[in-house]
Backbone as CSV, one residue per row, in Angstrom:
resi,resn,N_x,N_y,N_z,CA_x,CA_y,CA_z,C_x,C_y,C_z
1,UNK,35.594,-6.809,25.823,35.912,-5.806,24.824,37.382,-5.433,24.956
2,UNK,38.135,-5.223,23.870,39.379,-4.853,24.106,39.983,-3.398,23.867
3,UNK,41.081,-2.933,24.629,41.103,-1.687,25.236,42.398,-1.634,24.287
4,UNK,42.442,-0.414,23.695,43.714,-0.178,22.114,45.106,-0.029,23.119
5,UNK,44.625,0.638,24.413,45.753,0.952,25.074,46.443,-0.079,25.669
6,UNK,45.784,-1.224,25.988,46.382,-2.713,26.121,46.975,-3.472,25.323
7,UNK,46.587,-3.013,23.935,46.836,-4.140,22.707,48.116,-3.524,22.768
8,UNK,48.345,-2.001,22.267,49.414,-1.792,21.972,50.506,-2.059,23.031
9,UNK,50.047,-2.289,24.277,51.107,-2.319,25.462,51.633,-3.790,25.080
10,UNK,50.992,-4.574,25.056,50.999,-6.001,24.795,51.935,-6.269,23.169
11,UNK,51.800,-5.085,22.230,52.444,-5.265,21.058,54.214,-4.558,21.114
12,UNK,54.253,-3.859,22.269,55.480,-3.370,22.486,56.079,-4.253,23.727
13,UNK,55.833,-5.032,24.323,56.288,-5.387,25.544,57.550,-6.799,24.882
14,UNK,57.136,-7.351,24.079,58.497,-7.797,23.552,59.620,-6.902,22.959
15,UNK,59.296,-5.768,22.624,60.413,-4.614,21.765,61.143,-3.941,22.832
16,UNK,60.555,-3.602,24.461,60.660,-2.828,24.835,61.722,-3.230,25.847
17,UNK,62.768,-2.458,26.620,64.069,-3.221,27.502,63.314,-2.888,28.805
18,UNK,62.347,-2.203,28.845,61.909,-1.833,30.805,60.363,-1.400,30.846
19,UNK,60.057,-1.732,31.369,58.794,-1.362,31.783,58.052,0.089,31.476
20,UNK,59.405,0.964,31.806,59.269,2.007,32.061,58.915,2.837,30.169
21,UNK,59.739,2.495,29.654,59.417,2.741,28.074,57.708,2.471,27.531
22,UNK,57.991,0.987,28.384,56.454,0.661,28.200,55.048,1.552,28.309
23,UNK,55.694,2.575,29.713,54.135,2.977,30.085,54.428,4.510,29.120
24,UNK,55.551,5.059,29.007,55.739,6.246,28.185,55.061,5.724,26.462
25,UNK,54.710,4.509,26.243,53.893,4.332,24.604,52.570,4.134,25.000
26,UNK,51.781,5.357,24.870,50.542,5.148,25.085,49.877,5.111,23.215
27,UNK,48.522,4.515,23.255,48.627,4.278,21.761,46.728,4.284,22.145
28,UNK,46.318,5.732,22.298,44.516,5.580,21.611,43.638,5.595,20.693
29,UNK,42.819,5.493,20.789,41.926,6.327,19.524,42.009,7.617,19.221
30,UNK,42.112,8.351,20.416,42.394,9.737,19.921,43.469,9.951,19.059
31,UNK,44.546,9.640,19.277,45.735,9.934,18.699,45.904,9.239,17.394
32,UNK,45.059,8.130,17.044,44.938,7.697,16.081,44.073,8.002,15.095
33,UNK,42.913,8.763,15.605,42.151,9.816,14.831,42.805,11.203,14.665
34,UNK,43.576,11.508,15.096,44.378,12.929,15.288,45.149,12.531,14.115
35,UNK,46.366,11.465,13.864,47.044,11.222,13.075,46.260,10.993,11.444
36,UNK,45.240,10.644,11.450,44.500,10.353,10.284,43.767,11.278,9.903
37,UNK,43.656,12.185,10.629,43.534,14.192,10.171,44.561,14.771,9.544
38,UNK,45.433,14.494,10.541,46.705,14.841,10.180,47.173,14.916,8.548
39,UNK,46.855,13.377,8.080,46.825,12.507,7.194,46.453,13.301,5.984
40,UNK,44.563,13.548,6.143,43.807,13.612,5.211,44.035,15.433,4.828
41,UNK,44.472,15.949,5.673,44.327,17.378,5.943,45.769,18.158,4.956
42,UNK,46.960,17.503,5.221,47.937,17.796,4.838,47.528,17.952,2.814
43,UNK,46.932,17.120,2.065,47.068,17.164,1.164,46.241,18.411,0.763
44,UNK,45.316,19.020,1.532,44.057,19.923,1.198,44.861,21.340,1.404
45,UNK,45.364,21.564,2.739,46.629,22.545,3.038,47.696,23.211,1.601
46,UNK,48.104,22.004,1.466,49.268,22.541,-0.325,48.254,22.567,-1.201
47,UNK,46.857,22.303,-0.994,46.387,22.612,-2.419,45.876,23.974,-2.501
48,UNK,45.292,24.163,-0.819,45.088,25.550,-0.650,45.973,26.540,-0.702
49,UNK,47.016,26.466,0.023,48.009,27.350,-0.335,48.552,27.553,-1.368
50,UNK,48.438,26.547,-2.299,49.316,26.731,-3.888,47.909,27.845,-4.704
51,UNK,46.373,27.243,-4.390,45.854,28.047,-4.895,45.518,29.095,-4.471
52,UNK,45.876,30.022,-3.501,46.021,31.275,-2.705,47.162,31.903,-3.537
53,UNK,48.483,31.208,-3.515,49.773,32.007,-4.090,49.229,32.053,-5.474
54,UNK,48.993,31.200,-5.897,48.370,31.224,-7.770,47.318,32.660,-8.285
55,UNK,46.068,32.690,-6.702,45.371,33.970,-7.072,46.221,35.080,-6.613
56,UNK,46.882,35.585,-5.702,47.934,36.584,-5.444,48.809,37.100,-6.872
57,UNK,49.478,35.695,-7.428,50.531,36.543,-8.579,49.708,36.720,-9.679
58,UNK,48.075,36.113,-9.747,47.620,36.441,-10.928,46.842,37.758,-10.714
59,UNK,46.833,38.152,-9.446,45.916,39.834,-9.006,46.866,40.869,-9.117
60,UNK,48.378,40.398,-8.510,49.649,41.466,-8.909,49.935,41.628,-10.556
61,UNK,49.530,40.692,-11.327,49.751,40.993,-12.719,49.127,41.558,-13.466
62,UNK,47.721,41.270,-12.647,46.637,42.259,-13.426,46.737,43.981,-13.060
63,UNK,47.174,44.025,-11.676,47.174,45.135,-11.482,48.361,46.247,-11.946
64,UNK,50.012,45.600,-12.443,50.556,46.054,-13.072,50.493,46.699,-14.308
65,UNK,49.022,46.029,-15.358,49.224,46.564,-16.426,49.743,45.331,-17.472
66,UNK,48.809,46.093,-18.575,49.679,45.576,-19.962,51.474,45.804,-20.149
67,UNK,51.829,46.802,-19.609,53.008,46.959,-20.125,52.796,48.229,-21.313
68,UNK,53.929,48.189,-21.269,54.301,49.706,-22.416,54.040,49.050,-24.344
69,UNK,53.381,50.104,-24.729,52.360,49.558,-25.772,53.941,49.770,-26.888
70,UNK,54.893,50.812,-26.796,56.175,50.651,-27.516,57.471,51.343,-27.044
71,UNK,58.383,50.097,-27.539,60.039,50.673,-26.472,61.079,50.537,-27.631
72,UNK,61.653,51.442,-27.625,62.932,51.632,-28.875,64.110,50.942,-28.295
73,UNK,64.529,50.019,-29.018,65.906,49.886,-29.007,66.951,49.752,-30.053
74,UNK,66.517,50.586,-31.392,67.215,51.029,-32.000,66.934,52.488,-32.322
75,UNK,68.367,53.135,-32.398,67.699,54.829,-32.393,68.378,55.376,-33.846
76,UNK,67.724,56.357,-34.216,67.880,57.379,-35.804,69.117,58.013,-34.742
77,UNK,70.117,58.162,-35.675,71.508,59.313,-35.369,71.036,60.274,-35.868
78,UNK,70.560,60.450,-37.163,70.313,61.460,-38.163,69.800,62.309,-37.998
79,UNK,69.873,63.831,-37.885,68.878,65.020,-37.456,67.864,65.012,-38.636
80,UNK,66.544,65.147,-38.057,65.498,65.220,-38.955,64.736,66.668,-39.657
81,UNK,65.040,67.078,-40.575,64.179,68.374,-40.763,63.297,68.548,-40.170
82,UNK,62.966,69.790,-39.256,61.573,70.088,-38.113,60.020,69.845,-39.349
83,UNK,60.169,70.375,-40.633,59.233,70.172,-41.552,58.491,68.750,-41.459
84,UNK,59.537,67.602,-41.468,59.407,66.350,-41.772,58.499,65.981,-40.374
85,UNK,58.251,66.512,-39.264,58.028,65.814,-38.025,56.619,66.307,-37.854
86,UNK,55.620,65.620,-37.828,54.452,65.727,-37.200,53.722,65.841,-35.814
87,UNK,54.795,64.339,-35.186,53.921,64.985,-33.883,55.051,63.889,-32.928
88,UNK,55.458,63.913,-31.691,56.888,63.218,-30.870,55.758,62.758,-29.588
89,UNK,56.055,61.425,-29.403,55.847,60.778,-28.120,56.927,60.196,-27.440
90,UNK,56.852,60.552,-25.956,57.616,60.082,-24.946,57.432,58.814,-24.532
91,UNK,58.318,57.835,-24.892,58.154,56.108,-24.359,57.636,55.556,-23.255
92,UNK,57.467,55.134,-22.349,57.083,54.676,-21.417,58.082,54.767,-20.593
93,UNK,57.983,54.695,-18.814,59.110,54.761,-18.246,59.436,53.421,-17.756
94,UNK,58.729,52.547,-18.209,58.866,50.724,-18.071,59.928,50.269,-19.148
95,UNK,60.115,51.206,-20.169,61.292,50.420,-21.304,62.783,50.657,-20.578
96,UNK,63.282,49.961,-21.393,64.680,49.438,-20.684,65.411,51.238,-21.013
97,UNK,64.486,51.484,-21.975,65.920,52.644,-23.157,64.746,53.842,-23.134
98,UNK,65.023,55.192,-22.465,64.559,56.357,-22.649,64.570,56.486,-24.058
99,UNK,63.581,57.544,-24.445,62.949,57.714,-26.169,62.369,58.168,-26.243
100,UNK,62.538,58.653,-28.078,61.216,59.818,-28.203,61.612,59.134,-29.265
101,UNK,59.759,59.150,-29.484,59.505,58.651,-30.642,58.245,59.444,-31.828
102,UNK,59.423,60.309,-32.809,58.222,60.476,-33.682,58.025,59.899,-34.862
103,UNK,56.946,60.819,-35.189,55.825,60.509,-36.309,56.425,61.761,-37.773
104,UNK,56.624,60.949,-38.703,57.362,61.761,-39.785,55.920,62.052,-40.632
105,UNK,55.848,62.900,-41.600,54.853,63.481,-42.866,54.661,61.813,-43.323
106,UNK,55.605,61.264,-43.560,55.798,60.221,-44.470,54.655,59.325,-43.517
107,UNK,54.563,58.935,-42.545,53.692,58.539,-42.058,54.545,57.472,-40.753
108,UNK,56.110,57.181,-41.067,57.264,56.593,-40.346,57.285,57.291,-38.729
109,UNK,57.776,56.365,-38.039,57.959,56.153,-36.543,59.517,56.020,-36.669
110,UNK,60.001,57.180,-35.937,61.213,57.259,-35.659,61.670,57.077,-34.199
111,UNK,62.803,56.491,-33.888,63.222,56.384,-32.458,64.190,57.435,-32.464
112,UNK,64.486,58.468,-31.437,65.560,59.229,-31.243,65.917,59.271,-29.607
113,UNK,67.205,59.568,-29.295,67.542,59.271,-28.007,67.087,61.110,-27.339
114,UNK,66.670,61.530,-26.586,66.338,62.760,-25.587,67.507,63.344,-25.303
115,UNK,68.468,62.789,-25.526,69.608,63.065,-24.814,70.641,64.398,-25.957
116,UNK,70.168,63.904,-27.121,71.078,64.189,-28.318,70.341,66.123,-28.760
117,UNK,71.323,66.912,-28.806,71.017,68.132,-28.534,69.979,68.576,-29.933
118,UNK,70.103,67.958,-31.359,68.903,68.560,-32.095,67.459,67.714,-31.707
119,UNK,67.399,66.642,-30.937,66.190,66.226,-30.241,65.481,67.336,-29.091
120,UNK,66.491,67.888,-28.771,66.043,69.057,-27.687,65.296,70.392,-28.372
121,UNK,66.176,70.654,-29.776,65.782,71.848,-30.182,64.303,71.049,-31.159
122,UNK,64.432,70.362,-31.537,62.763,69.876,-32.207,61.436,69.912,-31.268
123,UNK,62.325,69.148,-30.168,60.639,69.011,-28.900,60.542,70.145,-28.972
124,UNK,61.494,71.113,-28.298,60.680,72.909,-27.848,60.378,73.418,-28.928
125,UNK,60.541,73.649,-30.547,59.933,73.709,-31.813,58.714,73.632,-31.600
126,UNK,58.664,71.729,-31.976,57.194,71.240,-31.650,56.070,71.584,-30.552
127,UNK,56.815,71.909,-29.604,55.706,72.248,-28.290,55.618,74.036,-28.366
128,UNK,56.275,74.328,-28.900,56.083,75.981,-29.501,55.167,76.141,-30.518
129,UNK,55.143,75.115,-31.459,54.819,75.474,-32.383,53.222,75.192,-32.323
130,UNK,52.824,73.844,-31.502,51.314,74.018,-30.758,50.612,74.928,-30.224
131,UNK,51.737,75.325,-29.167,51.170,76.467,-28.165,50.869,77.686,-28.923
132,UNK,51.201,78.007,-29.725,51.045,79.049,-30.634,49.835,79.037,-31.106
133,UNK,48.838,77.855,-31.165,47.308,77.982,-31.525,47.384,77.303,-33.128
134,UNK,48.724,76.342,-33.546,48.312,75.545,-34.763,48.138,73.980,-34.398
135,UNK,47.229,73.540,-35.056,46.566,72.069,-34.386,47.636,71.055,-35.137
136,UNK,47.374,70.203,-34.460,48.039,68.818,-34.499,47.230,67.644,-35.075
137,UNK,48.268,66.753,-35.934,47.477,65.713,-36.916,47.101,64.436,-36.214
138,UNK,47.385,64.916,-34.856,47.087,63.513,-33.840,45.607,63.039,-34.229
C-alpha cells in the first residue's frame, strides 16, 4: 500500500537542493482534506456574509422610515392675508429646507420660510385663534 507521505517525498526529491527541505514538505491526507474544506467552504463564507450585510441594510431601512411625506424647496415671498389661511404644517425635520407649509381657503399648499417675520405673526394668529375654542377644517 502506498504512503502519500512517501509519494510526495519521492515527487520533491528531484526539485529539492538538500535533504533537509525534503523532510520540512510533509504532504498528508489530512492536510489535503483540510485544503479541500478550505476550498469548498470559502465560497459559502461570501455568500453568507454578503447575505447577512444584505439583511442588516435592508432592517436599517426599514427601521428609518418612509421618509418625510413633503419638503419645500420653493418658498411664497408674498405675505398672505390671515383670512386666506386655513390651517399651517411644520415640514419634517429630514428635509433639506425648514418650512411651513399652509393650506389656503382656495384649497392651495403654500411653502413659506419660518424665518420671515409675517410667517411669525400668522402662526401665533393661527394658534390663537384655535385656542380660543374655534375649530379647524383639518
Amino acid at each position: 500500500m502506498w504512503n502519500p507521505t512517501e509519494l510526495r517525498y519521492t515527487q520533491l526529491r528531484g526539485q529539492a537542493d538538500t535533504e533537509a527541505q525534503l523532510r520540512f514538505a510533509p504532504y498528508s491526507s489530512t492536510a489535503k482534506a483540510t485544503h479541500a474544506l478550505f476550498r469548498m467552504a470559502a465560497p459559502r463564507l461570501a455568500l453568507s456574509v454578503f447575505v447577512l450585510m444584505l439583511a442588516a441594510i435592508t432592517l436599517s431601512e426599514g427601521l428609518r422610515g418612509a421618509g418625510p411625506k413633503k419638503c419645500c424647496f420653493r418658498f411664497n415671498d408674498n405675505p398672505i392675508p390671515k383670512e386666506r389661511v386655513v390651517s399651517y404644517v411644520k415640514t419634517s425635520q429630514r428635509c433639506s429646507n425648514p418650512a411651513i407649509l399652509l393650506s389656503t381657503v382656495a384649497g392651495r399648499q403654500l411653502c413659506v420660510k419660518p424665518s420671515a417675520a409675517w410667517v411669525k405673526d400668522l402662526i401665533s394668529y393661527m394658534d390663537n385663534k384655535y385656542l380660543k375654542g374655534e375649530t379647524s377644517n383639518l
